[in-house]
C-alpha positions in Angstrom: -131.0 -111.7 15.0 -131.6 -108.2 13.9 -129.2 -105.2 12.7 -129.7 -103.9 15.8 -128.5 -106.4 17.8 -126.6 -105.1 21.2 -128.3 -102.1 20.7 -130.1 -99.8 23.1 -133.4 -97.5 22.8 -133.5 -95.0 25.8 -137.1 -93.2 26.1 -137.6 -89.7 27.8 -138.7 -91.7 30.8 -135.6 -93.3 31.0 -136.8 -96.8 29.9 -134.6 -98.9 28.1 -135.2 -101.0 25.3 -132.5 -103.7 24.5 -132.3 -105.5 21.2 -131.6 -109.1 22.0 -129.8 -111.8 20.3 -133.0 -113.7 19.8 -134.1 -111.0 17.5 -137.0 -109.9 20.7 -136.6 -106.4 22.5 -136.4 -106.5 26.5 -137.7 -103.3 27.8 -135.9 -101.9 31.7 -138.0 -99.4 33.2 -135.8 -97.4 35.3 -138.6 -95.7 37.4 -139.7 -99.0 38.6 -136.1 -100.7 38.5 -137.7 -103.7 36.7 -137.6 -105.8 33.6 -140.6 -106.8 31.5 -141.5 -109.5 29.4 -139.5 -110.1 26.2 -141.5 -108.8 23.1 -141.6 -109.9 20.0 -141.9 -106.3 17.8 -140.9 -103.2 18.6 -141.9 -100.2 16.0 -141.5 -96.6 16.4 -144.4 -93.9 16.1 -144.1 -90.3 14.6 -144.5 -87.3 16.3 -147.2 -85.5 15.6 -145.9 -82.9 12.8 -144.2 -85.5 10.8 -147.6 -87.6 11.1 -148.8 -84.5 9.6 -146.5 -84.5 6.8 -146.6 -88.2 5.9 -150.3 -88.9 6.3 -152.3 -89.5 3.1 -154.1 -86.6 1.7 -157.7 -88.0 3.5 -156.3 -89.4 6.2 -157.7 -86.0 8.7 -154.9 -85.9 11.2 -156.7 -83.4 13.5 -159.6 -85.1 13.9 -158.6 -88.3 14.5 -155.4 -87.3 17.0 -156.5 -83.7 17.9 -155.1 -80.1 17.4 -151.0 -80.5 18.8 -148.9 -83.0 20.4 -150.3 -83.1 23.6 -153.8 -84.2 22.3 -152.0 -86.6 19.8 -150.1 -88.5 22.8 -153.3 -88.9 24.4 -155.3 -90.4 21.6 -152.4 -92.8 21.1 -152.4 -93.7 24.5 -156.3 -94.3 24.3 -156.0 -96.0 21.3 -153.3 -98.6 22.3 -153.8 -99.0 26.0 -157.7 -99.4 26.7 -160.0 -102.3 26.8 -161.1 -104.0 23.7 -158.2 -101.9 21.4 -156.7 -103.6 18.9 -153.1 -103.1 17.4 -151.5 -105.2 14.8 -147.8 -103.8 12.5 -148.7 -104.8 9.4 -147.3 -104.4 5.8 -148.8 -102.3 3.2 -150.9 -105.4 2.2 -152.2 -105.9 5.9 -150.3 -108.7 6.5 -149.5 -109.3 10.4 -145.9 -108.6 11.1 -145.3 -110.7 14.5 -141.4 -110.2 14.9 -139.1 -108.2 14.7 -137.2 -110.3 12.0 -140.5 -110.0 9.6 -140.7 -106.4 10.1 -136.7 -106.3 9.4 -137.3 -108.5 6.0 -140.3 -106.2 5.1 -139.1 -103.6 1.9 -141.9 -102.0 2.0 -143.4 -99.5 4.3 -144.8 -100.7 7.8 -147.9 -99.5 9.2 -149.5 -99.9 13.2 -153.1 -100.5 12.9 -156.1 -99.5 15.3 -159.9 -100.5 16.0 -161.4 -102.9 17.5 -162.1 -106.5 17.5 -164.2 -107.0 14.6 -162.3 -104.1 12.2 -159.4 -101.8 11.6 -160.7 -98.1 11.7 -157.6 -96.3 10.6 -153.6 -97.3 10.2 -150.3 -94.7 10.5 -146.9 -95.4 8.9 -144.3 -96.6 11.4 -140.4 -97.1 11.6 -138.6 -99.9 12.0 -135.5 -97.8 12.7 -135.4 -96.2 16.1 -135.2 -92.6 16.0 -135.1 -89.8 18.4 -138.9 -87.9 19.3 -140.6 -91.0 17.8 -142.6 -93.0 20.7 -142.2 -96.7 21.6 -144.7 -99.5 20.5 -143.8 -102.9 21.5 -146.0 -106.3 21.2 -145.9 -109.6 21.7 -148.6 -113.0 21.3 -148.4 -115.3 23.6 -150.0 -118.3 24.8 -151.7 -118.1 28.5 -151.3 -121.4 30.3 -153.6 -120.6 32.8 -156.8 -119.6 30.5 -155.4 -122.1 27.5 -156.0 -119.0 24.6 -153.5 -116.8 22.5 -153.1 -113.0 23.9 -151.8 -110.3 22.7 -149.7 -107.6 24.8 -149.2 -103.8 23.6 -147.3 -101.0 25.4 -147.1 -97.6 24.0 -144.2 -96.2 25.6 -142.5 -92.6 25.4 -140.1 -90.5 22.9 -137.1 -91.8 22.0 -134.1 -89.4 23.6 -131.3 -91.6 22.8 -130.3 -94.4 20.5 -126.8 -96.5 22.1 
């Protein structure tokens, strides 16, 4: 169970992301009238000015996410959504956050990680709290049956209009 039980997220797209008694996040998308897979975590990304303001000092915003919002949503969505990407919430010690309960109990500021298999090339501070213009990233590991390994799932979804 999390504080936010009962609660809904709605995202500019109109999806809907439920907070579940199981402490996981089911997420509606309206525009296909379906409902996908229970996740595990669900973490909110900053829009691209207050990335700008809360990034560290060497941490070159532009290059890595491009010149205004636009370009920033892109890179995210390149960075989360294609082959081989990686993406793990962590704490500030790099530990793997896999629920929603851990990243609850965390104190500490929370961080979503990118790169690629074999390293992390860069991290950006996250919410745990929903909150409106902030974009959708939720996650879950699961076990396929069918292939007999672990897999992770990621969707970056869109900005957060609403909060029920």
């Amino acid at each position: 169970m999390t504080q936010y039980e009962g609660r809904t997220v709605v995202t500019s797209q109109g999806s809907e992301y439920k907070y579940l008694p199981d402490g996981t996040t089911q997420r509606f998308k309206k525009t296909e009238g379906r409902e996908y897979e229970t996740q595990s975590v669900l973490v909110f990304i900053p829009d691209y000015q207050t990335l700008k303001k809360v990034a560290p000092p060497d941490f070159d915003v532009v290059a890595v996410f491009g010149e205004n919002e636009t370009q920033y949503a892109q890179r995210l969505l390149e960075r989360t959504q294609t082959e081989g990407a990686r993406n793990y919430v962590v704490n500030a010690r790099g530990k793997k956050l896999e629920t929603n309960q851990d990243v609850q109990k965390e104190t500490g500021p929370i961080f979503l990680t990118f790169g690629s298999e074999a390293k992390v090339d860069f991290f950006v501070p996250v919410s745990r709290e929903p909150k409106i213009g902030y974009s959708t990233f939720d996650t879950r590991k699961f076990y396929d049956e069918k292939e007999g390994v672990w897999k992770r799932e990621r969707h970056l979804g869109n900005k957060v209009v609403e909060i029920k």
